[in-house]
C-alpha positions as CSV (number, residue, x, y, z in Angstrom):
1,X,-38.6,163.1,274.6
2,X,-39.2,166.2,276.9
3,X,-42.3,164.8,277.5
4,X,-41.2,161.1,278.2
5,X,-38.7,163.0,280.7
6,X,-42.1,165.2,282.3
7,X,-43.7,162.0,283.0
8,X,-41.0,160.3,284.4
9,X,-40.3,162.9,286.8
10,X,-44.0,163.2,287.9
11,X,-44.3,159.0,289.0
12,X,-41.0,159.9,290.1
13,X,-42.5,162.7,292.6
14,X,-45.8,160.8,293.2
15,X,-43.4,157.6,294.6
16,X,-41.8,160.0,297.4
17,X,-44.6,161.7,298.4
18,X,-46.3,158.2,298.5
19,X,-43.1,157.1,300.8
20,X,-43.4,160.0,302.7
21,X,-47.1,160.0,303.4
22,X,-46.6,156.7,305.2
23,X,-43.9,157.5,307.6
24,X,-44.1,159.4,310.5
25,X,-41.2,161.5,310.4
26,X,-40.7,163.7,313.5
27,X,-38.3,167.1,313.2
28,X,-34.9,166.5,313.8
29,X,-34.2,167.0,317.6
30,X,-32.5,169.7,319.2
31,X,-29.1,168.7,320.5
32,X,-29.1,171.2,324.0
33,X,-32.0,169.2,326.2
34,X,-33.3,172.1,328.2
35,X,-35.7,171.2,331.1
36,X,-39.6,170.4,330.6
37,X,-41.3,173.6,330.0
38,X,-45.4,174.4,330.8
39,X,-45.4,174.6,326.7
40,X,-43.7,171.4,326.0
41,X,-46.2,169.4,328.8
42,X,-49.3,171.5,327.3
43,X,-47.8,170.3,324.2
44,X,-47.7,166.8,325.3
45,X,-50.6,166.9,327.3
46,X,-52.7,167.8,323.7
47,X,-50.6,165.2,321.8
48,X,-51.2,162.6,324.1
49,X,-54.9,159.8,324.4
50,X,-57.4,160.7,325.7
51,X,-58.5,158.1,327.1
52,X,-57.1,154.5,328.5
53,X,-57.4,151.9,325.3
54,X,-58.6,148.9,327.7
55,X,-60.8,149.9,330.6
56,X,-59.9,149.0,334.3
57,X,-59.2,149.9,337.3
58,X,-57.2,152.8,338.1
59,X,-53.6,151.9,338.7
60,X,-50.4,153.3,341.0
61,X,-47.3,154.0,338.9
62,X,-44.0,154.4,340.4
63,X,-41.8,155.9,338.5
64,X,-38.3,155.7,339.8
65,X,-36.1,158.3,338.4
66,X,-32.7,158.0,340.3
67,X,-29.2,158.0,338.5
68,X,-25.9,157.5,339.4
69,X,-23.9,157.5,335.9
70,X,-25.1,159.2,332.7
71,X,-27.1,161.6,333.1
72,X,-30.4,161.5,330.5
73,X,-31.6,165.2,330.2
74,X,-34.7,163.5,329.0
75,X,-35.3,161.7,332.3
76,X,-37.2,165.1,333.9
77,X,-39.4,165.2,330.6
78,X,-40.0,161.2,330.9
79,X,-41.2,162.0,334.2
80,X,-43.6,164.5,333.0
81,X,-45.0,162.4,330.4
82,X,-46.2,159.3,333.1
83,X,-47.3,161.8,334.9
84,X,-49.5,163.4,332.4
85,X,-51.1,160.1,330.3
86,X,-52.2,159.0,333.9
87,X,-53.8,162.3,334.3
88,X,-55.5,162.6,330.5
89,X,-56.7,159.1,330.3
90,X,-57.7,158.8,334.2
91,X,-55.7,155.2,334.1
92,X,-53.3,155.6,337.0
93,X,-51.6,157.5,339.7
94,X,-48.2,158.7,339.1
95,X,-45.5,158.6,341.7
96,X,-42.4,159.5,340.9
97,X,-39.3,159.1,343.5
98,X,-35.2,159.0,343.4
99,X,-35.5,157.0,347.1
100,X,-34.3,153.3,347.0
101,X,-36.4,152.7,350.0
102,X,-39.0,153.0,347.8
103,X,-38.0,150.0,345.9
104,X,-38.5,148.1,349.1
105,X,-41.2,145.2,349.5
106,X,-43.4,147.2,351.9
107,X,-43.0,150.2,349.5
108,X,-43.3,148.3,346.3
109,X,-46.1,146.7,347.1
110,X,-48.5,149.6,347.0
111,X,-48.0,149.5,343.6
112,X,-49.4,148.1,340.1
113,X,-46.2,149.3,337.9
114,X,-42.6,149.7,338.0
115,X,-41.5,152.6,336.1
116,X,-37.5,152.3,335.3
117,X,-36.9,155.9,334.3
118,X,-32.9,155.9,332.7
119,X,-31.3,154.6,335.8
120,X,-27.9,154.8,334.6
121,X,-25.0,153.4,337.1
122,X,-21.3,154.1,337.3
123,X,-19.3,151.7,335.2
124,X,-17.9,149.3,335.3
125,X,-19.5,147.9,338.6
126,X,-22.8,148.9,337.1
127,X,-24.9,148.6,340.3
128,X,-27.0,151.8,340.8
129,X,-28.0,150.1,344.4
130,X,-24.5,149.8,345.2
131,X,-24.0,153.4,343.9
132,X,-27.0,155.0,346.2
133,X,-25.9,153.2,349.4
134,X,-22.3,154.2,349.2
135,X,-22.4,157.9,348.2
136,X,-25.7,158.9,350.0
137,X,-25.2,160.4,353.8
138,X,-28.7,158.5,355.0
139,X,-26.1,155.2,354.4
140,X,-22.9,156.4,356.1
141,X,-23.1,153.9,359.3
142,X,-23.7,151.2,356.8
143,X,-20.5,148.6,356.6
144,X,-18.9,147.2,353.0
145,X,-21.3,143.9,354.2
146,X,-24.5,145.7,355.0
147,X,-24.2,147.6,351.8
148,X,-24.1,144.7,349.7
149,X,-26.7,143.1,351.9
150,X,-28.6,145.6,351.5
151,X,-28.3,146.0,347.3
152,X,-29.5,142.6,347.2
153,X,-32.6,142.6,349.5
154,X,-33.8,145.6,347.2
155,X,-32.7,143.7,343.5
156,X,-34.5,140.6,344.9
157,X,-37.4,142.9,345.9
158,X,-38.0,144.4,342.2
159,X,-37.7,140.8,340.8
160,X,-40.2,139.2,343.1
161,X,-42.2,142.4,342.2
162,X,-42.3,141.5,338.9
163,X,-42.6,137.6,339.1
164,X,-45.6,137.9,341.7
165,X,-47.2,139.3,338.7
166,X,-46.8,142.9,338.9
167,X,-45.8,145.2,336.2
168,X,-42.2,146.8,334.8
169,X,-42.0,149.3,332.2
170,X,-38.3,149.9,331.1
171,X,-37.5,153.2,329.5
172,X,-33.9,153.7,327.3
173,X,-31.1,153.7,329.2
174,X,-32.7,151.8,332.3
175,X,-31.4,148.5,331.9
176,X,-27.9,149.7,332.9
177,X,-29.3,149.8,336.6
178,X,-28.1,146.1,337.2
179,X,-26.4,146.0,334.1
180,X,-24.1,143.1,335.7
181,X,-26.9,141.2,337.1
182,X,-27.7,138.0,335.5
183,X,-31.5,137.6,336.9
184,X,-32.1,141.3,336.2
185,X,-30.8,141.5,332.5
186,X,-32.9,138.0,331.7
187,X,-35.7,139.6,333.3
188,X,-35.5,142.9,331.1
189,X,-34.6,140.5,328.5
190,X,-31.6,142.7,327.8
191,X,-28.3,143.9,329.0
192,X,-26.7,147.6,327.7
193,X,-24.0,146.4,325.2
194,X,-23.4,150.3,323.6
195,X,-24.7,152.7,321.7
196,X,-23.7,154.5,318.0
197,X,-23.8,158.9,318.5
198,X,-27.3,160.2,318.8
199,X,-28.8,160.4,315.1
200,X,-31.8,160.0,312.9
201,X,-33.3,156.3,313.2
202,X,-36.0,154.6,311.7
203,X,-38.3,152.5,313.5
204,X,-40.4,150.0,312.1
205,X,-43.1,147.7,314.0
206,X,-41.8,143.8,313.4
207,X,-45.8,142.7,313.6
208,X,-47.8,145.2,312.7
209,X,-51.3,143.2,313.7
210,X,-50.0,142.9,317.3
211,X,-52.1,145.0,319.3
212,X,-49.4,146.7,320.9
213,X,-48.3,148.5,318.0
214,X,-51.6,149.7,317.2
215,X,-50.4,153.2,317.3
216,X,-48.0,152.8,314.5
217,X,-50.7,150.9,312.2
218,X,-50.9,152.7,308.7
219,X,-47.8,154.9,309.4
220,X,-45.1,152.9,308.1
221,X,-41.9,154.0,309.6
222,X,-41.3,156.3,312.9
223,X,-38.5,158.3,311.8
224,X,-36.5,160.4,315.2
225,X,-33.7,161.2,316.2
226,X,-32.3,158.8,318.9
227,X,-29.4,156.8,320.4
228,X,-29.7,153.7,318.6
229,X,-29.1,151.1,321.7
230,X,-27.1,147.8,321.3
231,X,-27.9,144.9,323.9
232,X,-25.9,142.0,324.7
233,X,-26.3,139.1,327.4
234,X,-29.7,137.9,327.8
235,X,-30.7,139.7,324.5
236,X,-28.9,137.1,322.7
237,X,-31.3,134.9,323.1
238,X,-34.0,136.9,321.9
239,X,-36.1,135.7,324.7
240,X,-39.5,138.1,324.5
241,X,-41.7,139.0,321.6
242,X,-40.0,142.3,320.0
243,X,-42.6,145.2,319.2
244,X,-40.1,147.3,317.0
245,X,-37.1,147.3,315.6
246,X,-34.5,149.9,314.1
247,X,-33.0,149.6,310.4
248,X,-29.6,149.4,310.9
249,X,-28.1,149.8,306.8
250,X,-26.5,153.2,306.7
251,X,-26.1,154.2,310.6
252,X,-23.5,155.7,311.7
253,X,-21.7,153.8,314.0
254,X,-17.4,153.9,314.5
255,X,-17.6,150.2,316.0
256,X,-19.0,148.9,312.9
257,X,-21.2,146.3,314.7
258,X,-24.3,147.5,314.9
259,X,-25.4,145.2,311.9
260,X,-24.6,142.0,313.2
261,X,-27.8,141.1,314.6
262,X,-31.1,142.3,314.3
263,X,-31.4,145.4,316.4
264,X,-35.1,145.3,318.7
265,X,-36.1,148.5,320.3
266,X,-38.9,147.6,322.2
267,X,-40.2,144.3,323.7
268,X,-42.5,142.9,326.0
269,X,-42.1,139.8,327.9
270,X,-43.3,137.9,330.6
271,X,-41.6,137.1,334.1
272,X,-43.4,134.8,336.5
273,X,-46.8,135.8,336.8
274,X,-45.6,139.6,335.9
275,X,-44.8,141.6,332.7
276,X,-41.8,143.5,331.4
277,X,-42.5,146.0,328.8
278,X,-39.2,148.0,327.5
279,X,-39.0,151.1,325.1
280,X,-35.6,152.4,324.1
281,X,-37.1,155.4,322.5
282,X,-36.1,158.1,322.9
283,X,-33.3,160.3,324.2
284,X,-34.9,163.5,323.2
285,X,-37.9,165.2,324.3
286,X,-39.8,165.7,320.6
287,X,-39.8,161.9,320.5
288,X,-42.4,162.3,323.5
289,X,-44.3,165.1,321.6
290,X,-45.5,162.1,319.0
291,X,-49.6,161.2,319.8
292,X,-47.9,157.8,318.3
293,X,-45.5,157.2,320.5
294,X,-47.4,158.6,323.9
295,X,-50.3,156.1,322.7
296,X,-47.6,153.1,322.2
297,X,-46.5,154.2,326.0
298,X,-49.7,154.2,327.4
299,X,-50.6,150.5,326.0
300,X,-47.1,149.3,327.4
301,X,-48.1,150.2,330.6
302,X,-51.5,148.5,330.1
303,X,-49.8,145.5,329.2
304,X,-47.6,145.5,332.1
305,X,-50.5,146.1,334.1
306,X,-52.4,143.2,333.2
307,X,-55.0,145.1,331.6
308,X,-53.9,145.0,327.6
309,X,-53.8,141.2,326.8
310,X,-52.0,139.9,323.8
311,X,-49.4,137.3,322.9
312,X,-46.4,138.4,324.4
313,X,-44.9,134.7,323.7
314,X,-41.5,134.4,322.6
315,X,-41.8,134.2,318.3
């Protein structure tokens, strides 16, 4: 019996390390987000490719990093990580800016990639534009009219950005920019619905044969610590080709609908003759300190470049 018992508890053992050994598991993040040290970019910097994964011409990233509601401590650390897979691989420029101006056709247009960096708005309005242009000084002499004048020409300016067949790369809390915007939210192919408390969530790749999930391929699950994001709106019509999606049996989460739907975390999608690649991971640094998902970052950007082909047809 004893040794019926021995053998049961050794397939037993051999079953989770199995499990384990095809996960990627990252250690549970730290709740206080302190800003991005010259040990946790030397960290990333080791961590992340070294190289581009589809060679091309050197592109200009814009990475816009401006908020006017939540603030993401990540958003500094998000910043840093652009900034430093351009570097490594040699495949772009990174420029990162809080300046709406910037977002301007004659600015834009200097560019290969949009970089939406957790652009947060004040609710319930949920225009960041609107936000900058009435709190900022440089906009004082502006009228109610101008303002809004103004908000548009720099919305319309992103989306003919994108549809003229540039790239957007979307990161976690960015869609709440225009959160109220019809054209914007169907061009992200999402609108912020809500989110469960920050916890440990496990990602799983929905293809994994589509090239841009290459960097999870023989991993199984990523397993971090995240704010498990909720869309609504144009997400409802599943409109893109989902990359990832989070399990959703056992999370914590007081609404009690997070299980309604399938719950994507990544996508890519196109928009005229552009591309719109979003990532909701992650709110917390370590995420970033994964070579898995810096490479999955780097081929997002590729893709929205033009550079990485694939099917990014709606399933």
């Amino acid at each position: 019996m004893s040794r019926i018992v021995s053998l049961a508890s050794l397939v037993f053992a051999l079953a989770t390390f199995s499990g384990a050994a095809f996960a990627e598991k990252l250690p549970y993040a730290q709740s206080q987000i302190v800003p991005p040290t010259p040990q946790w970019s030397a960290k990333v910097r080791q961590a992340a490719p070294a190289k581009p994964t589809v060679e091309a011409p050197k592109r200009k990233l814009l990475v816009f990093s401006l908020r006017t509601g939540f603030d993401h401590k990540v958003m500094p650390h998000v910043d840093r990580v652009f900034e430093i897979l351009g570097e490594k691989t040699g495949g772009w420029e990174t420029t990162v800016t809080v300046d709406i101006e910037q977002l301007a056709p004659a600015n834009l247009a200097a560019y290969d990639v949009l970089v939406l960096n957790n652009n947060c708005s004040k609710g319930p309005r949920r225009n960041l534009l609107l936000d900058e242009l009435e709190s900022n000084p440089k906009y004082t002499g502006l009228t109610a009219e101008q303002r809004q004048k103004r908000a548009e020409e720099l919305e319309q300016s992103m989306l003919d950005f994108v549809s003229g067949g540039k790239g957007l790369v979307v990161i976690h809390g960015a869609p709440t920019i225009l959160n109220n915007s019809a054209r914007f939210t169907e061009m992200i192919g999402a609108a912020f619905d809500y989110h469960p408390p920050n916890q440990e969530v496990t990602v799983r790749t929905v293809d994994p044969d589509h090239p841009l999930v290459a960097a999870f391929r023989g991993k199984g699950p990523f397993i971090h610590r995240d704010e498990p994001y909720c869309f609504s709106g144009a997400y409802e019509r599943l409109d893109f080709r989902p990359l990832l999606s989070m399990d959703v049996e056992g999370l914590k989460d007081p609404r009690g609908r997070v299980g309604d739907m399938v719950r994507y975390v990544a996508w890519i999608k196109p928009h005229g003759d552009g591309r719109v690649f979003y990532c909701s991971p992650s709110h917390f640094p370590e995420s970033y300190e994964s070579p898995t998902m810096l490479q999955f970052l780097l081929d997002g950007v590729q893709y929205a470049a033009g550079d990485l082909a694939c099917d990014d047809s709606t399933p």
